[in-house]
N, C-alpha and C positions, 0 to 999 in steps of 0.2 A: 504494500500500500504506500506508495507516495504522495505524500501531503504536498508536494510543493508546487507552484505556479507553474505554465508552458511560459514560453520565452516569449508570446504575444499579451500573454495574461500579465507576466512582468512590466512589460512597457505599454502598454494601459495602464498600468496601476500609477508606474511614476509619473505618466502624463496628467492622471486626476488628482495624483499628490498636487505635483505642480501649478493644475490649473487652482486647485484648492485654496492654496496658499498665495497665488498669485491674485486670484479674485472675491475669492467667498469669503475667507477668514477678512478682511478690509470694509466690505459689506455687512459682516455681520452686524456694525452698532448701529449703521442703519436700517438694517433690517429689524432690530429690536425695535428704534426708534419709530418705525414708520406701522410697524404692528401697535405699539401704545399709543400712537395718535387716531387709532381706527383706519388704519388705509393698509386692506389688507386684499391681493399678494401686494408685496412693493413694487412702487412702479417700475424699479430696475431689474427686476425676475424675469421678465421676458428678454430682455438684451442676454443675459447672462446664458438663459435655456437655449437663446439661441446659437453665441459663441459655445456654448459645448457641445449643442450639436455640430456645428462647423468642423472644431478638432473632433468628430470621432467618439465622442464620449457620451453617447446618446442611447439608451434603451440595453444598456451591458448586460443587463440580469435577462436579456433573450437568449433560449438554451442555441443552440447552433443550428440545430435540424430544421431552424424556421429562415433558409436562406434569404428569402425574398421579402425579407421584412427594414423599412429603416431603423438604424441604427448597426452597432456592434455588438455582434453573436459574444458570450461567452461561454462556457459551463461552470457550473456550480462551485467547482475548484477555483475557476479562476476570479468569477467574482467575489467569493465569499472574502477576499483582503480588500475589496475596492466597498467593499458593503462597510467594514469596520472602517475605513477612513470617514468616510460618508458619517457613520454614524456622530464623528465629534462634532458635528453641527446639526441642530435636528430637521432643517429646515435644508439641508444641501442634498439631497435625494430628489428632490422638485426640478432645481436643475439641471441634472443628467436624466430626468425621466425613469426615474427608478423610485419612486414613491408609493407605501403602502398605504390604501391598497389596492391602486390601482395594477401593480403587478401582479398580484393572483388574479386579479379579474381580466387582467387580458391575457395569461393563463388558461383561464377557464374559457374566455372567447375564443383563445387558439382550438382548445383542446375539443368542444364542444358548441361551438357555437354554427350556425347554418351562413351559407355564403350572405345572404342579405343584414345579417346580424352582425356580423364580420366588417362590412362595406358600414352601417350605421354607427357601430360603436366602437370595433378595436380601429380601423385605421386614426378615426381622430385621440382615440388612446394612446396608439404609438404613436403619433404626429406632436402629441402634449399641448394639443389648443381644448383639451374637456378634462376633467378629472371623474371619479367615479367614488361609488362607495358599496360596502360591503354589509347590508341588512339581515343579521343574523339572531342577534342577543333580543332576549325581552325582559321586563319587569317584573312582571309576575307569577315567573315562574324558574325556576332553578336551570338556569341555559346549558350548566355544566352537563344536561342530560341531555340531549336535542328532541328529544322525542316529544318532551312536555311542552315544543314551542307551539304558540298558540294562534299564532299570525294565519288564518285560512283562505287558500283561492278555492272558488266555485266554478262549474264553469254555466254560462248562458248564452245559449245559441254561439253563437263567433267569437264569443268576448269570456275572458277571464274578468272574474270579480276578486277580487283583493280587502282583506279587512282585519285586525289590527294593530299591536302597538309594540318599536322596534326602539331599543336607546344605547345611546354609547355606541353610535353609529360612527366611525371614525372617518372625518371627511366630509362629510353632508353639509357641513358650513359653508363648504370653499365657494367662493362665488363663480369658481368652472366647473363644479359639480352637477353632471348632468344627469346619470345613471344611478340606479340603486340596481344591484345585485339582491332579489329579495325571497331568503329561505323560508318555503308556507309549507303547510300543512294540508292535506285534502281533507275538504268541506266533506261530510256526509253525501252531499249529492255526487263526488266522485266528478268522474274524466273521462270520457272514449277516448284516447289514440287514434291519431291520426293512421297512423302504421297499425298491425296486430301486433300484442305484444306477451310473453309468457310469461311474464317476472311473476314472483312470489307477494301473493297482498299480504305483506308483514311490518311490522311495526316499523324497519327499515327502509321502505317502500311507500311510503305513505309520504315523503316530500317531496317539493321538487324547485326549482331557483326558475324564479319569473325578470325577465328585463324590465324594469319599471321605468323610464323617465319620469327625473323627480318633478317636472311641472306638470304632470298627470292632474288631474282633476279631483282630489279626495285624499291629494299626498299633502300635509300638514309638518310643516318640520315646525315643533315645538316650542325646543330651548337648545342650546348647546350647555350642557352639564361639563362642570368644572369637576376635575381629577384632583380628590386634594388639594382643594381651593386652585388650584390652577388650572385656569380658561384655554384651550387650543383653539387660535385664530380658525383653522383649520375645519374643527368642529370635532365634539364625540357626541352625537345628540337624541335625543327623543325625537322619534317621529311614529304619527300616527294616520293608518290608513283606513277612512270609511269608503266604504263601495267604491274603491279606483276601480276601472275597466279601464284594459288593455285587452288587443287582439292577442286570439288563442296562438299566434306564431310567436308571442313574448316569451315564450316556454324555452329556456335554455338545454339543450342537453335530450335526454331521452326523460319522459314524465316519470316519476316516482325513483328516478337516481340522482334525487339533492344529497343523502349522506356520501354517498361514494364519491361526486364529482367535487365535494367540499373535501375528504379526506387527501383527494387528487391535488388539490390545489396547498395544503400544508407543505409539502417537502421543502421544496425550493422557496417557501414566503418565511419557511423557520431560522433556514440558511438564512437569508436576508437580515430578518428579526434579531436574529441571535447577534451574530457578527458586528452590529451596529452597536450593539448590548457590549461587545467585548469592546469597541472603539470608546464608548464614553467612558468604562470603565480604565483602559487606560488612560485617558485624560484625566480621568480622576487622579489617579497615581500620580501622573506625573504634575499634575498640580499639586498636589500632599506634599512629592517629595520638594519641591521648588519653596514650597511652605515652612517644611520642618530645618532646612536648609538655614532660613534666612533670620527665624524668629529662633528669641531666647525666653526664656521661662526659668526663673530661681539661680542666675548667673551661667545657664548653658543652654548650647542650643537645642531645640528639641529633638535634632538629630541625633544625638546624644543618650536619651533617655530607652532605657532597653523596654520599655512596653513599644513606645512609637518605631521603633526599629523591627518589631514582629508585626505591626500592623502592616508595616511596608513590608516584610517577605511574605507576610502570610498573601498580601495582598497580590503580589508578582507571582507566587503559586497559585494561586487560583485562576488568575486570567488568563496563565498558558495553560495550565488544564483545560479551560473553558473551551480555548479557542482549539488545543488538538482535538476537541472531541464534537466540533461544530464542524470544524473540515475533515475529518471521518466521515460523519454525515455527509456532507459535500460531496466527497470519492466516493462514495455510497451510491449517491442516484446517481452519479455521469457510470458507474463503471458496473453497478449491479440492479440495475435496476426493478429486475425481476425477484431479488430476496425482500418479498412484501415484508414477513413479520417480523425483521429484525430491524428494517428500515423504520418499519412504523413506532419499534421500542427504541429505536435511535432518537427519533422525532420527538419523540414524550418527553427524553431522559434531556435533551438541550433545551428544552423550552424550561424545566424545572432549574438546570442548573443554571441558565443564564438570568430568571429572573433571584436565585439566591447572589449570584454572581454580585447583580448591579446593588441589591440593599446593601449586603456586605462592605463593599469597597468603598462605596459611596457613604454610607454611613463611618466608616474609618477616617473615608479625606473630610469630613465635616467635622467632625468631632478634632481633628488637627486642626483646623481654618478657626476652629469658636465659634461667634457669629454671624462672621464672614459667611461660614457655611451657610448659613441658613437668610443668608439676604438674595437680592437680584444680582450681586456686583458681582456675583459665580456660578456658572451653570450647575452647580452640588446639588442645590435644592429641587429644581427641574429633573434630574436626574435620580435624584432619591424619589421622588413622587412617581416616574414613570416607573421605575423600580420596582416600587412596589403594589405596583396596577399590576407588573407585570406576572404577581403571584394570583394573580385571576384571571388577567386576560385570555381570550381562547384557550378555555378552561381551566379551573383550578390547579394550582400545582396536584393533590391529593387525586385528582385524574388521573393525570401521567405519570403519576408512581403506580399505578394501580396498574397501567397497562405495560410497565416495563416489568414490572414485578410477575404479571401473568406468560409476557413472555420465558422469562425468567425460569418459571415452574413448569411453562410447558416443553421446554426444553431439558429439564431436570426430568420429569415424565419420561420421555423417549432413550434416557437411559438409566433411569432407576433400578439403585442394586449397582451398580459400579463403584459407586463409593466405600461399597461395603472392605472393599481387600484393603482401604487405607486405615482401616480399624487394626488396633492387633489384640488380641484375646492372650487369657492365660499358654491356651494349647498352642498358639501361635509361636511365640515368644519361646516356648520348650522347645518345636520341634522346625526348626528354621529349615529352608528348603536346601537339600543339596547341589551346591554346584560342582557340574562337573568341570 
């Protein structure tokens, strides 16, 4: 298993270091600046989306196999260091067109979507003049389950009915937000198929993802809900749908395959997720360390003091942990793609460690910073909040231990009884084997 970049995936990376540094990071106080005064995107987001489409650096997180798409193809190996750079600004994803989540969802347009669906929603996806958002979670009900979601399509004559209420919608705010990706449930009155179809009427069969445009007529975006008190320009929102209709062609995918083609679309958005997760958390560090450095406490520097010195290694062990076991994952889909259950206990087991990953670290460089930490004047505090959404977000951590742990035992199953000869018993120990 080789973890490490191709020699085109190398130089991409330094070119988005590059342009990073040369444009984003200069930008960024403006970009705070121009989000607090309510002028949101900034008005120099389009200049910038442009010039990196220009160099080359446009749509990276596309696997390869979609030759004829704009932008640069990568694989998962190779963008998962371009994702962690990305990540130390939260808002530099937008520019290279590599924004969650709008990348699972034109994932899921590639993978599933119909030529006319395709021509309406992913080309201005991948062109980055629309954004999209991903209609999953609800309120009232425990989403960690999918099954309990309550949001129902019906259908009537030609038209899907749609009805109701979806929040921590991430995305919905942006004022290019055009599309809702939106996971329902079948209404009682059910569905004919277009096609015939043989699938199994089971509780896993029973969803399905509808194309919504969000200025549908019955589409209500609510509020945008603050993540521990912190507001995303962006949006994470309640939205509520009475009797929207849409034509029965809004049907993404094959009818009653919403669990599978959402399972479909995890791999490569965790890769993303995660790796961005391991970027800020180096930034944390390396602001801690620039901290402990400079500042004294009781006549020495804090660098000095042997707790703050475990907090920086414990800290530096954990991030590379983090990160060899997110590009694992990565080598995983480009090169195995067909080992589902291990990929899927891979999937679980980075999304738990990367959300421990960011409280931890983050929580150590604030606690060095004081205050500091917990003011605007440092991304810590934004980071600890995302942090620790992100021991919820698409699903509970308490999930994904669940499903690594199952893999785990069912892999112990298929050779149970093996472990037995590393036992040693009395009679064992007496009568040791002869070698000849």
């Amino acid at each position: 298993m080789d973890l490490s970049q191709s020699a085109e995936g190398r130089r991409l990376l330094g070119a988005a270091n590059a342009f990073f540094h040369r444009y984003l990071l200069p930008h960024n106080p403006a970009w705070h600046q121009s989000v607090a005064q309510g002028v949101y995107p900034p008005p120099f987001l389009e200049d910038l989306k442009a010039l990196a489409q220009e160099e080359g650096l446009w749509n990276l997180f596309l696997p390869r196999l979609l030759p004829h798409e704009p932008g640069t193809r990568l694989n998962n190996l190779d963008y998962a260091p371009i994702a962690e750079l990305l990540g130390r600004l939260p808002w530099a994803s937008e520019v290279f067109n590599c924004s969650a989540p709008d990348t699972g969802n034109m994932e899921l347009l590639h993978r599933f979507g119909s030529g006319a669906q395709k021509t309406r929603w992913l080309r201005p996806l991948l062109d980055g003049s629309i954004r999209s958002a991903f209609a999953m979670s609800e309120p009232d009900v425990a989403s960690s389950d999918p099954t309990n979601l309550q949001t129902e399509v019906a259908v009537d004559g030609d038209t899907l009915v749609l009805n109701g209420r979806k929040w921590f919608i991430t995305g919905a705010a942006h004022p290019q937000c055009q599309l809702l990706i939106v996971m329902c449930r079948h209404s009682d009155q059910g569905f004919a198929p277009a096609e015939p179809s043989n699938q199994r009427d089971t509780v896993h069969h029973r969803h399905s993802m509808v194309l919504l445009p969000l200025d549908t007529p019955g589409v209500e975006v609510v509020r945008n809900i603050s993540v521990l008190n912190h507001l995303a320009p962006e949006g994470h929102c309640e939205i509520r749908l009475r009797g929207v209709r849409v034509p029965r062609d809004h049907v993404l995918g094959p009818w009653g395959e919403g669990f599978a083609m959402a399972q479909a679309r995890l791999g490569p958005g965790r890769v993303h997720h995660c790796m961005r997760t391991v970027g800020q958390c180096e930034l944390a560090l390396q602001l801690a360390c620039e901290r402990v450095l400079e500042r004294q406490a009781f006549g020495r520097r804090l660098s000095d003091f042997a707790n703050v010195q475990d907090w920086i290694a414990d800290s530096r062990i954990e991030i590379t942990q983090a990160r060899l076991l997110v590009l694992q994952l990565a080598w995983r889909l480009d090169h195995e793609p067909d080992a589902a259950d291990q990929i899927k206990s891979d999937i679980a087991a980075v999304k738990v460690v990367a959300a421990r990953l960011q409280t931890r670290v983050v929580e150590r460089a604030i606690q060095i910073f004081g205050a500091m930490g917990l003011s605007p004047d440092t991304p810590l505090a934004d980071f600890w909040s995302w942090g620790r959404a992100m021991h919820l977000m698409d699903g509970p951590d308490e999930v994904h231990l669940r499903t690594v742990a199952r893999q785990e035992l069912k892999v112990a199953h298929t050779r149970a009884g093996q472990g037995a000869s590393y036992f040693t018993t009395p009679e064992q120990r007496a009568k040791p084997p002869r070698i000849r």
